[in-house]
C-alpha positions as a Python dict, from the first residue, in 0.01 Angstrom:
ca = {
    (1, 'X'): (0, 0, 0),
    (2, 'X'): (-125, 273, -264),
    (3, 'X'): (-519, 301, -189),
    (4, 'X'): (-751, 307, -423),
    (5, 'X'): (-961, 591, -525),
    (6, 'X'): (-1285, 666, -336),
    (7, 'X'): (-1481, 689, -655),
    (8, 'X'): (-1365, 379, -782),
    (9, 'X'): (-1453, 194, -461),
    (10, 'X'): (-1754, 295, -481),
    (11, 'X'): (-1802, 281, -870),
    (12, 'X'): (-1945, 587, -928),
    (13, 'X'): (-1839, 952, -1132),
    (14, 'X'): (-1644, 1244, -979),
    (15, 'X'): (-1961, 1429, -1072),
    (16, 'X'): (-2183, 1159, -886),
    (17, 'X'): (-2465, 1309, -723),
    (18, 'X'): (-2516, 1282, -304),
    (19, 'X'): (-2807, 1017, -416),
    (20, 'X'): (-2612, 805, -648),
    (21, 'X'): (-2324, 806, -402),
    (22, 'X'): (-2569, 714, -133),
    (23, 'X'): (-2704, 425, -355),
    (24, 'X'): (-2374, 281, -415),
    (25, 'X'): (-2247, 310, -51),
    (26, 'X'): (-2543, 97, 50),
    (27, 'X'): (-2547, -196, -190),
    (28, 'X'): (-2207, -249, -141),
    (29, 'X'): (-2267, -245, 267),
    (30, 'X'): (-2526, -484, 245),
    (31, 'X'): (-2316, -689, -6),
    (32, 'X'): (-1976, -701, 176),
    (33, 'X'): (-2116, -629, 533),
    (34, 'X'): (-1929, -929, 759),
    (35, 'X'): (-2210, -1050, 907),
    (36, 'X'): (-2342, -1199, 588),
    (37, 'X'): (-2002, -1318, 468),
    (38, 'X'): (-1899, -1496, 794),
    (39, 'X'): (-1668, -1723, 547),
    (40, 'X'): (-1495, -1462, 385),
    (41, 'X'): (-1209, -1299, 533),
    (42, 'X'): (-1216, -1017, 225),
    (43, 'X'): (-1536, -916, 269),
    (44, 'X'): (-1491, -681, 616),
    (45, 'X'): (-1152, -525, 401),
    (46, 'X'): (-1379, -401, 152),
    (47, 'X'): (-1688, -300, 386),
    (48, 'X'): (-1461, -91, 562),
    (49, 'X'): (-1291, 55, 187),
    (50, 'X'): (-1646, 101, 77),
    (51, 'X'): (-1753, 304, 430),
    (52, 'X'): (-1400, 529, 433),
    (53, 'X'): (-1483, 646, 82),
    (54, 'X'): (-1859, 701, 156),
    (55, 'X'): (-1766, 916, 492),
    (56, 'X'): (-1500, 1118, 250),
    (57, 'X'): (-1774, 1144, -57),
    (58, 'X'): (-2077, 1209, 115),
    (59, 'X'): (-1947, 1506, 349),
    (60, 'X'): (-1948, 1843, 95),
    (61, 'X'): (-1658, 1982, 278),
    (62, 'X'): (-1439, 1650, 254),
    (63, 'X'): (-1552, 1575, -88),
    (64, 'X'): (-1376, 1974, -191),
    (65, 'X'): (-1084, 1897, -12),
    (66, 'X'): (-1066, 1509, -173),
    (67, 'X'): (-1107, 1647, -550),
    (68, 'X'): (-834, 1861, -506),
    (69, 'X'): (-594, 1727, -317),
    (70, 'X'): (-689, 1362, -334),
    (71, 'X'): (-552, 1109, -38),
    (72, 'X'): (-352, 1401, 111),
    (73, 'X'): (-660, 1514, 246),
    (74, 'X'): (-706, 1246, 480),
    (75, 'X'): (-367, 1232, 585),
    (76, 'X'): (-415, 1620, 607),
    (77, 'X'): (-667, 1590, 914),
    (78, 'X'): (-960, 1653, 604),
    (79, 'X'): (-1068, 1353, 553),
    (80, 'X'): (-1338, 1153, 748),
    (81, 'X'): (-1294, 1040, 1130),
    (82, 'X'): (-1327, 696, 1255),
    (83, 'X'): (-1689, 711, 1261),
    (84, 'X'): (-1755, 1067, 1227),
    (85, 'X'): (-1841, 1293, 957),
    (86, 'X'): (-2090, 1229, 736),
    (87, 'X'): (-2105, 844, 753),
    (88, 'X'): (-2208, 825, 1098),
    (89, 'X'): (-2492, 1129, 1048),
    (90, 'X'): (-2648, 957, 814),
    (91, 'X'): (-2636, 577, 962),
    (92, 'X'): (-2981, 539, 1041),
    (93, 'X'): (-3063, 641, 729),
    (94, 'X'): (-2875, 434, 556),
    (95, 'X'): (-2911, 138, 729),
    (96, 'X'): (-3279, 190, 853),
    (97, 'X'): (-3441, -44, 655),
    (98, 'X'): (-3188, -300, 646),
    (99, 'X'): (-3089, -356, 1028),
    (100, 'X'): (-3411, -193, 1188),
    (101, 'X'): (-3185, 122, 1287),
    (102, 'X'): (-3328, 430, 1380),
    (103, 'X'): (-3563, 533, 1676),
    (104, 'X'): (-3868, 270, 1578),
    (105, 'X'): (-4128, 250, 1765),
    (106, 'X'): (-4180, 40, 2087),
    (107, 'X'): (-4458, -214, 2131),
    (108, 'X'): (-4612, -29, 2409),
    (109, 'X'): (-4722, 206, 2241),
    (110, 'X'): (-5074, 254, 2119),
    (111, 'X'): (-5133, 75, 1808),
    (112, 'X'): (-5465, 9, 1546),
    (113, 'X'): (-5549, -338, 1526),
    (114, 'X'): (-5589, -523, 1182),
    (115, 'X'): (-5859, -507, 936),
    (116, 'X'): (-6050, -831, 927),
    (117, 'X'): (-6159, -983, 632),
    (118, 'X'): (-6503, -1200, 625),
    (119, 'X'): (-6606, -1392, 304),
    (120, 'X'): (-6989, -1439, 305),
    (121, 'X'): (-7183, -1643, 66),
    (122, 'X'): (-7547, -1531, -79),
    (123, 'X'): (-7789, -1661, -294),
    (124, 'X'): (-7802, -1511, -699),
    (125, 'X'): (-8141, -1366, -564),
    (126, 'X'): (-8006, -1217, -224),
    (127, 'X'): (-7765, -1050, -424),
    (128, 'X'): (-8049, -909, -697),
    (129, 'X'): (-8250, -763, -449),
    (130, 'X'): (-8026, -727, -145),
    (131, 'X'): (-8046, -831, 228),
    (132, 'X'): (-7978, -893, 579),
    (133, 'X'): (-7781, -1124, 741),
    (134, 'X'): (-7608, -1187, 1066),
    (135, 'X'): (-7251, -1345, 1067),
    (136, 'X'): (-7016, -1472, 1376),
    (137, 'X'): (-6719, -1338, 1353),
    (138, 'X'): (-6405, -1380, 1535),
    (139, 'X'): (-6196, -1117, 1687),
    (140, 'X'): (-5939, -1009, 2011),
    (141, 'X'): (-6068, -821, 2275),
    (142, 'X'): (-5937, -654, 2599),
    (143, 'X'): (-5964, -899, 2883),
    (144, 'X'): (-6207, -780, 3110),
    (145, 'X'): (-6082, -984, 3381),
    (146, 'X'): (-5687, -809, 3379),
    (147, 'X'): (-5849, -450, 3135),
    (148, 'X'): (-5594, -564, 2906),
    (149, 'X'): (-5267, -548, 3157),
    (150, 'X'): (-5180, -914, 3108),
    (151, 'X'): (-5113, -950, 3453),
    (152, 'X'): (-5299, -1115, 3744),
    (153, 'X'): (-5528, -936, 3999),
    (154, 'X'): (-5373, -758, 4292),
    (155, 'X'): (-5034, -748, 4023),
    (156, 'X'): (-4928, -510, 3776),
    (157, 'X'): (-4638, -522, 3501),
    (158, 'X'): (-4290, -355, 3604),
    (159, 'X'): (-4075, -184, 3395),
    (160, 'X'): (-3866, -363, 3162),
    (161, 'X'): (-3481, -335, 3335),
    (162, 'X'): (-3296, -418, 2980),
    (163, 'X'): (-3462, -142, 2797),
    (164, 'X'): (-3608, 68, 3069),
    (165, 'X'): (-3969, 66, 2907),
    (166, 'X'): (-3837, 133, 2605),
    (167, 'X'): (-3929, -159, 2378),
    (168, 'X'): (-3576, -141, 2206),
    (169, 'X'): (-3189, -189, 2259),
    (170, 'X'): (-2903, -59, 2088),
    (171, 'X'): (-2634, -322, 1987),
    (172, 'X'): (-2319, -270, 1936),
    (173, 'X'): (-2180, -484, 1627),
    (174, 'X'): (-1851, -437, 1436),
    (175, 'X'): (-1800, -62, 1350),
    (176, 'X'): (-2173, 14, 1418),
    (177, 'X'): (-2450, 34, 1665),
    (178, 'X'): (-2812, -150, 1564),
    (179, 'X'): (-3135, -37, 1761),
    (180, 'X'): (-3345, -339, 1771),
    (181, 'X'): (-3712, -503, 2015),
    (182, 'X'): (-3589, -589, 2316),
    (183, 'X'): (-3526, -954, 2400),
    (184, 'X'): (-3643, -919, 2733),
    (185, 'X'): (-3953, -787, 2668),
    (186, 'X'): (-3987, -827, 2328),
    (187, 'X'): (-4089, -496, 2286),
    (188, 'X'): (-4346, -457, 2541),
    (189, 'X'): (-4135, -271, 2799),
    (190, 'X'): (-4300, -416, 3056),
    (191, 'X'): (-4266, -781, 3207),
    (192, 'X'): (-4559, -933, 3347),
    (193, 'X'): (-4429, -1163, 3619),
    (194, 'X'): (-4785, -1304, 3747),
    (195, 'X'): (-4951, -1349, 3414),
    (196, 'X'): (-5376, -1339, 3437),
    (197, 'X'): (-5524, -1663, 3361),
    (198, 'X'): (-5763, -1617, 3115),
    (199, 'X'): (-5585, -1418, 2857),
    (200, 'X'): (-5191, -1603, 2940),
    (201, 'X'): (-5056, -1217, 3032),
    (202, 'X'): (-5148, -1127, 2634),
    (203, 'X'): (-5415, -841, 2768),
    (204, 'X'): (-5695, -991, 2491),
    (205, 'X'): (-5875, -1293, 2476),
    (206, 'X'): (-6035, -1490, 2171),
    (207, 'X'): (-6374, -1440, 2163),
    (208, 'X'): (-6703, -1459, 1893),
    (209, 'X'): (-6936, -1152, 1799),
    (210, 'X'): (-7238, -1173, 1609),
    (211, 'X'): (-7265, -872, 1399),
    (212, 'X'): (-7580, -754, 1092),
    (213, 'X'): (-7483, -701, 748),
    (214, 'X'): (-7685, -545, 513),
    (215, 'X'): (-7640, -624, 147),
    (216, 'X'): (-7775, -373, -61),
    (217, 'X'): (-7934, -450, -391),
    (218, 'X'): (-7727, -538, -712),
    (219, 'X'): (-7373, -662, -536),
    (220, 'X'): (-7163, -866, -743),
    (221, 'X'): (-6873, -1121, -693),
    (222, 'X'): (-6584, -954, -473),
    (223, 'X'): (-6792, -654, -368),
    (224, 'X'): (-6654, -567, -17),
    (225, 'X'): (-6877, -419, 274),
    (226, 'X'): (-6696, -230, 527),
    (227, 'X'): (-6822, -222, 904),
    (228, 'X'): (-6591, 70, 1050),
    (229, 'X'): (-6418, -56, 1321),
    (230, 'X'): (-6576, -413, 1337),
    (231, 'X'): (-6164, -513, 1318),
    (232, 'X'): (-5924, -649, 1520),
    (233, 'X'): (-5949, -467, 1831),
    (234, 'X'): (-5669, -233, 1872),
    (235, 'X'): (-5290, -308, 2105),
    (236, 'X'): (-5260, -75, 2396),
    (237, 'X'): (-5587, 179, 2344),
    (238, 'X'): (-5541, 229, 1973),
    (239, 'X'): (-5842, 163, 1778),
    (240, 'X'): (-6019, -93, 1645),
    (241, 'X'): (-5928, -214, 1274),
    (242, 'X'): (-6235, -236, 1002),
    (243, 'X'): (-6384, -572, 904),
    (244, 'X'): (-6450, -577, 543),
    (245, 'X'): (-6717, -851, 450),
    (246, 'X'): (-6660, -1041, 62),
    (247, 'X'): (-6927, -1133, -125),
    (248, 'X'): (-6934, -1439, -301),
    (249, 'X'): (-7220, -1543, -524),
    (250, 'X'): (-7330, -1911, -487),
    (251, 'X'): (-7393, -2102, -810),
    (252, 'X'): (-7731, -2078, -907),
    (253, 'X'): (-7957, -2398, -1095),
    (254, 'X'): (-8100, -2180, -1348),
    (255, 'X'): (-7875, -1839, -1432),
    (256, 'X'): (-7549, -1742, -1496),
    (257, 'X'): (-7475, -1402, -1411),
    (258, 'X'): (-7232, -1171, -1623),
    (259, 'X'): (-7248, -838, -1465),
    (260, 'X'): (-7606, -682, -1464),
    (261, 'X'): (-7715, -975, -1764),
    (262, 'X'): (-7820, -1303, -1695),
    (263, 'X'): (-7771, -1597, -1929),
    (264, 'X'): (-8000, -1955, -1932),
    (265, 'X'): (-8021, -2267, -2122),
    (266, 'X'): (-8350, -2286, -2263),
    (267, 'X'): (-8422, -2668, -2384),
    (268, 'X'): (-8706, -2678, -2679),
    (269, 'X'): (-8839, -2997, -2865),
    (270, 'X'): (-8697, -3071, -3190),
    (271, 'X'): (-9083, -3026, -3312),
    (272, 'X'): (-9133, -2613, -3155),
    (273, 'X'): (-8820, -2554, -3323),
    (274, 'X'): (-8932, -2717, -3649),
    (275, 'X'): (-9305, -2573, -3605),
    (276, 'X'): (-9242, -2275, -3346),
    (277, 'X'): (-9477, -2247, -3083),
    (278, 'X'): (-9453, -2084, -2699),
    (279, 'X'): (-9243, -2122, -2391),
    (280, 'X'): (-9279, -2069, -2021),
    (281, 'X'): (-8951, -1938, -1850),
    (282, 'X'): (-8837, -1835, -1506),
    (283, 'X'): (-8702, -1454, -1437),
    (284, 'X'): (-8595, -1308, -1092),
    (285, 'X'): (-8949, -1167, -1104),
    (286, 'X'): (-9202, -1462, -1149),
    (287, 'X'): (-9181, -1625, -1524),
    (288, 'X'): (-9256, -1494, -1861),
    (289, 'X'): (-9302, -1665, -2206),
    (290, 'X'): (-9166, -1670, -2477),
    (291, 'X'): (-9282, -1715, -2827),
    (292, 'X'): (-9070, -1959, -3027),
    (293, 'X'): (-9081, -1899, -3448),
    (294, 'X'): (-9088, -2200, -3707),
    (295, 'X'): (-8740, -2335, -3767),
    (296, 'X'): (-8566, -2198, -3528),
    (297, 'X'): (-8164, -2330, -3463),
    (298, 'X'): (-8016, -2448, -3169),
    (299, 'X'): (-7799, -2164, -3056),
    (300, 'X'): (-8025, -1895, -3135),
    (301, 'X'): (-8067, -1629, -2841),
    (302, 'X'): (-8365, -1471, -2729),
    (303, 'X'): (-8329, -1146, -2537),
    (304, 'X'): (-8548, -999, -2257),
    (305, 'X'): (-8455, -642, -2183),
    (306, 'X'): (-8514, -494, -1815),
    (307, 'X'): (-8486, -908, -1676),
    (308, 'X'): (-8161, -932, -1555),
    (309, 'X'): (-7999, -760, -1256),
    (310, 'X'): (-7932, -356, -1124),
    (311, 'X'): (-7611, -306, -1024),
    (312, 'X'): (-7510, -96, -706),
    (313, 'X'): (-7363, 149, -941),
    (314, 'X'): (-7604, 118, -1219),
    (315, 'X'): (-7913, 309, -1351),
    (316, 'X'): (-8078, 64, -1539),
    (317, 'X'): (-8153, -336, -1529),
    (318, 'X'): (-7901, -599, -1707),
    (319, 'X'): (-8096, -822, -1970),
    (320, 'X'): (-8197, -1162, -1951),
    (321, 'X'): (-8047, -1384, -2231),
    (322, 'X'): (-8234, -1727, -2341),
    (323, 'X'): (-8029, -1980, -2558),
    (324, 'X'): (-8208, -2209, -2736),
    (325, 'X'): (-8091, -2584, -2695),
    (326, 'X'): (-8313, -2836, -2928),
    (327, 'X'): (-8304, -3110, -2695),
    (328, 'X'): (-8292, -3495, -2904),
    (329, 'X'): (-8631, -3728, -2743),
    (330, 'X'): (-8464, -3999, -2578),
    (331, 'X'): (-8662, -4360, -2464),
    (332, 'X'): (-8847, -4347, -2790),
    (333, 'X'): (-9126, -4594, -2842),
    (334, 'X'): (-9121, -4801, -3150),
    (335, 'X'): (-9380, -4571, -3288),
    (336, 'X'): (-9146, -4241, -3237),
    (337, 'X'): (-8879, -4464, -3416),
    (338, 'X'): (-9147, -4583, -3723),
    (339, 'X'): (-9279, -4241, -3781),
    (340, 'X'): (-8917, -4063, -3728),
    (341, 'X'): (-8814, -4259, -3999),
    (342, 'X'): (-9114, -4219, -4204),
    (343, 'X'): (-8992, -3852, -4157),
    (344, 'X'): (-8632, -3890, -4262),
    (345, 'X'): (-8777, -4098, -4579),
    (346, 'X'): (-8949, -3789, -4685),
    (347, 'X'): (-8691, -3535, -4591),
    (348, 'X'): (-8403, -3705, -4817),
    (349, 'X'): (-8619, -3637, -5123),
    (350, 'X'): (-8507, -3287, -5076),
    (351, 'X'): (-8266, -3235, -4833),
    (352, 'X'): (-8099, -2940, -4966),
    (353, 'X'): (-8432, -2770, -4849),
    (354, 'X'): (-8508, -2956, -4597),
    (355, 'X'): (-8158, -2927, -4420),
    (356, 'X'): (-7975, -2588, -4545),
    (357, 'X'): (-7687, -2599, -4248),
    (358, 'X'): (-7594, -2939, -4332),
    (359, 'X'): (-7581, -2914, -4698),
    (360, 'X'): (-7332, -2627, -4633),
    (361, 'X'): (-7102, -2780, -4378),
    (362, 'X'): (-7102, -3106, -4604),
    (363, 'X'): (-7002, -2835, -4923),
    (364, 'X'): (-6747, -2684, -4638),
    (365, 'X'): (-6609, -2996, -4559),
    (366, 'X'): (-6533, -3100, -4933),
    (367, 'X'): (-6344, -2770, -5011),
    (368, 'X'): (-6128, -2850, -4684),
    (369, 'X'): (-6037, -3203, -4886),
    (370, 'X'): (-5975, -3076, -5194),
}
């Protein structure tokens, strides 16, 4: 049976570049590798067409002596080995990420333990002008009772037989070797036979730790707070991870905050708007008042500069927005209702004056109809 070209099995150009030829070689591994075709008897045929042209192609020497004197170069004694050459240098490289090849790195070895994350909740004024607060925290630590062994007093682990203290085994499977944890151990490389109580033979325990945060001034939603090493407590005498607390700003009655500016609703009788007059509102810092003007419109914003919130990062303070909501009376007596009337009487003599916004939206309205 004629066999096909090595380019053409692995769909690539005679000028193909070591990369590209590398590329191709791998996604058709990890396409027809047996293993994930169990049900097709094709698929090991054309792993094993795809590796003998990737062993030719990817060795420099074997490529030269392919281009020129194409399949004659294997029969020649040029071509690639059964498993040597090029293809089997650069296994673990291929393959690394796929399988787990390569020399990893065993479980018993020293290894940083994981950042923690803590989301903690302050008031809108904790936040403004910053605090400190404790928080309980849970984390892993070394068992004081076994110093983190696992095993129980008067023992100690042994060495792992499968691996030797290693952590990892080479498999053999099809036409390749795969390094991968050991089953025994699971990657520890050591059995513990007489496991210590309180921890189960882990080495660390479960435990609570009460640690101070201070929140400076200005933080906003999502701000993060790092305590350095305040983490997961680290496998085997590596360090400690970091513990990285979250704020998260509580919803406050009175302000909504949008940055370094705050925004309120600021409810006004129908009569200050219609005759102006003066109102009392709260700030971060105490109150202040604000003067209202004759026929002033719901919607209308009043602006206090310097009353709203400093940043971490900022210079200067946010603003402090008022909105003005003309609140309608409600439970009206039936002297409100005779003397609100009285009022509407009047004001339809000359509403056009009277009512400027309305007579517009009504003139708005009857060009939409039209």
């Amino acid at each position: 049976m004629k066999k096909k070209d090595y380019y053409e099995v692995l769909g690539i150009n005679r000028d193909a570049s070591d990369e590209e030829i590398k590329k191709s070689y791998r996604k058709l591994a990890m396409k027809h590798h047996p293993d994930r075709n169990p049900d097709n008897p094709k698929s090991e045929d054309l792993f094993k067409e795809a590796k003998e042209a990737y062993e030719m192609l990817s060795d420099p020497q074997k490529r030269a002596a392919y281009d020129q004197y194409g399949h004659a170069a294997t029969d020649a004694g040029m071509g690639a080995g059964a498993g040597g050459g090029a293809g089997g240098a650069d296994f673990a490289d291929i393959f690394g990420d796929i399988f787990g090849g390569g020399q990893g790195r065993s479980r018993n070895s020293a290894h940083r333990g994981s950042d923690l994350r803590y989301n903690l909740e302050v008031t809108l004024e904790q936040a403004a002008r910053g605090t400190e607060t404790q928080i309980r925290v849970p984390t892993m630590t070394v068992c004081t009772t076994c110093n983190g062994s696992g095993a129980k007093a008067g023992t100690s682990p042994t060495t792992c037989a499968t691996c030797a203290g290693q952590g990892q085994v080479r498999m053999q499977q099809g036409f390749f070797s795969i390094q991968q944890t050991c089953p025994r151990c699971h990657g520890n490389g050591k059995i513990v036979t007489s496991p210590c109580a309180p921890c189960h033979g882990v080495g660390r325990i479960k435990q609570h730790k009460t640690l101070s945060v201070k929140i400076p001034p200005g933080v906003d939603n999502d701000d993060r707070i790092r305590l350095s090493g305040e983490g997961e407590h680290g496998a085997n005498g590596g360090s400690p991870g970091d513990l990285y607390v979250v704020i998260y700003i509580a919803p406050h009655a009175v302000f909504k905050r949008d940055h370094n500016d705050l925004h309120c609703e600021m409810p006004i009788s129908f009569t200050v708007a219609a005759l102006g007059g003066e109102v009392e509102i709260p700030t971060l810092d105490g109150s202040a008042r604000i003067k209202i003007p004759a026929e002033t419109q719901s919607g209308k914003v009043f602006r206090l500069r310097g009353k709203g919130i400093k940043g971490v990062r900022s210079t200067t303070f946010g603003d402090l927005h008022c909105h003005v909501m003309i609140e309608t009376p409600a439970n009206l007596t039936d002297r409100q209702k005779e003397i609100l009337r009285e009022f509407e009487a009047i004001s339809e003599g000359d509403s056009d004056r009277h009512s400027p916004r309305a007579k517009s939206w009504m003139n708005k309205v009857k060009e939409f109809f039209q």
